[in-house]
C-alpha positions as CSV (number, residue, x, y, z in Angstrom):
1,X,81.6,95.9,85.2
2,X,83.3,93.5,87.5
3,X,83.4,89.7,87.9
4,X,82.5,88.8,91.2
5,X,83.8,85.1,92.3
6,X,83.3,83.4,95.6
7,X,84.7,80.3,96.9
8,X,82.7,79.3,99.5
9,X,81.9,76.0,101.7
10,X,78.7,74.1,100.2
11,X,76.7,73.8,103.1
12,X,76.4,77.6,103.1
13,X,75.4,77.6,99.6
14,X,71.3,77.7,100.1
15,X,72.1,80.8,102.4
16,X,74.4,83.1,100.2
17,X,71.7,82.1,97.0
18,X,68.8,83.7,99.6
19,X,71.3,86.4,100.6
20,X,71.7,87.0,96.8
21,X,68.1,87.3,95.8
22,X,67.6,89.7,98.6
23,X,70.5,91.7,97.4
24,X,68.1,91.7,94.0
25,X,71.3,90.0,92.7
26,X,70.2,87.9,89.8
27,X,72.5,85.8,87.7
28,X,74.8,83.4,89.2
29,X,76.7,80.4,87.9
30,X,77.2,78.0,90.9
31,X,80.7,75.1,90.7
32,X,81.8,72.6,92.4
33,X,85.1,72.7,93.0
34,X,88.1,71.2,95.4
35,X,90.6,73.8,96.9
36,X,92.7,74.3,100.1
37,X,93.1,77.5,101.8
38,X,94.1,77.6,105.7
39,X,92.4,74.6,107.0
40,X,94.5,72.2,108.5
41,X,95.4,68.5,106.9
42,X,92.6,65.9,107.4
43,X,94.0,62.4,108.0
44,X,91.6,59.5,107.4
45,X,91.6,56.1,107.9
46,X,89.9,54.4,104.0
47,X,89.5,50.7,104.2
48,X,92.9,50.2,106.9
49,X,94.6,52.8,105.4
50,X,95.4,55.8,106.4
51,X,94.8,59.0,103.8
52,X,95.6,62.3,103.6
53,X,92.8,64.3,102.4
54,X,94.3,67.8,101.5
55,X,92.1,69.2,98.9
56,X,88.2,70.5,100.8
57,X,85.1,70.4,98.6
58,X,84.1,73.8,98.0
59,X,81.4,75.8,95.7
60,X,82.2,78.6,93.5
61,X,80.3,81.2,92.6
62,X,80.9,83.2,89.5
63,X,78.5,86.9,89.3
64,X,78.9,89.4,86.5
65,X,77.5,92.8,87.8
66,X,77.3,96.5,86.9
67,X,78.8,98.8,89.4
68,X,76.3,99.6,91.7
69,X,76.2,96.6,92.4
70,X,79.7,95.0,93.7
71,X,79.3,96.6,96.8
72,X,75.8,95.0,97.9
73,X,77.3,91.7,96.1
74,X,80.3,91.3,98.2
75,X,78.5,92.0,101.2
76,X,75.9,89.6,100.7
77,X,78.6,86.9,100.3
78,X,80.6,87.8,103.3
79,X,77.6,87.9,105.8
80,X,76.0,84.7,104.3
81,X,78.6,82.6,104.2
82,X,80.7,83.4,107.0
83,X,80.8,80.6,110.2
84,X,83.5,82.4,111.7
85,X,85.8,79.1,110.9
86,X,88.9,78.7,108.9
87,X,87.6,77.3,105.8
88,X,85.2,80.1,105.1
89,X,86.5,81.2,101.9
90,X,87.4,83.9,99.8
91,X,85.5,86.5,97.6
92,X,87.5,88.3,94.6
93,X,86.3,91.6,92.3
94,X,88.2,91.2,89.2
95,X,87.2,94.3,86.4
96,X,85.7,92.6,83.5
97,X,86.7,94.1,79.4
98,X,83.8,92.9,77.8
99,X,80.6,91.3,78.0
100,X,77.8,89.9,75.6
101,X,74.5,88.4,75.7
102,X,74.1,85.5,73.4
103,X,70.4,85.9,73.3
104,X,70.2,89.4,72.1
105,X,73.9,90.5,71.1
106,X,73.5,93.3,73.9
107,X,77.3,94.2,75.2
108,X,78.6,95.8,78.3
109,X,76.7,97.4,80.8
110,X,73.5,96.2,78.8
111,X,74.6,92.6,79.2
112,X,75.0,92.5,82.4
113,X,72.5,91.6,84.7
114,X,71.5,92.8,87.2
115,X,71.7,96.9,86.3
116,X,71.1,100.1,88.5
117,X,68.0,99.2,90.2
118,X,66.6,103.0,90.0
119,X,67.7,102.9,86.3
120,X,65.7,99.6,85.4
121,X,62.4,100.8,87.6
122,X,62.6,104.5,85.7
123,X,63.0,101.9,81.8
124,X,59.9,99.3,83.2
125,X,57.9,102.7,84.2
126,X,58.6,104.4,80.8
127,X,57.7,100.7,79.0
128,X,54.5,100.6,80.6
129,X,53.6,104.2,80.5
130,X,54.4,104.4,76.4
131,X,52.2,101.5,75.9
């Protein structure tokens, strides 16, 4: 299980969600947050004066996934978001301990959403056939 967090710029937000979805990626928690990576300083002029603005709105995107599932994650991220601009962002994998589901008390692997797609198909088709 891994943790899969994305800082990305928020007007490419609607895109990596649609890039997501395609993925069959479900379950996201979406941020906003303020960060600086390698852009360059903005000076602004506010009201006669002038400002540094250092710190870029950003969004962050937080994704718990099984294993099969990092891979087609990250990529989704990385072609969605990218502009080719500094300022793009950054995606991290970090491994994940533990995991539960409030709703059902389900831990691990059974928590996390989504699972193996072959694996969910073969548990739907053996739901529907035993009924």
């Amino acid at each position: 299980m891994k943790l899969i967090v994305a800082i990305i710029r928020p007007e490419r937000l609607g895109e990596v969600l649609e890039a997501l979805y395609r993925a069959e990626v479900r379950g996201v928690t979406v941020s906003g947050v303020q960060g600086h990576g390698g852009e360059l300083e903005r000076v602004e002029t506010y009201r006669g004066m002038t400002v540094k603005m250092e710190l870029q709105d950003k969004v962050r995107l937080e994704i718990g996934v099984s294993e099969p599932f990092v891979e087609r994650t990250v990529q989704a991220i990385l072609a969605s978001a990218r502009t080719g601009e500094v300022g793009d962002g950054k995606v991290f994998v970090l491994p994940v301990e533990r995991v539960y589901r409030i709703r059902t008390g389900e831990k691990d692997e059974d928590a996390v959403t989504p699972q193996d797609p072959a694996l969910s198909e073969l548990l739907s088709q053996i739901s529907v056939s035993g009924r």
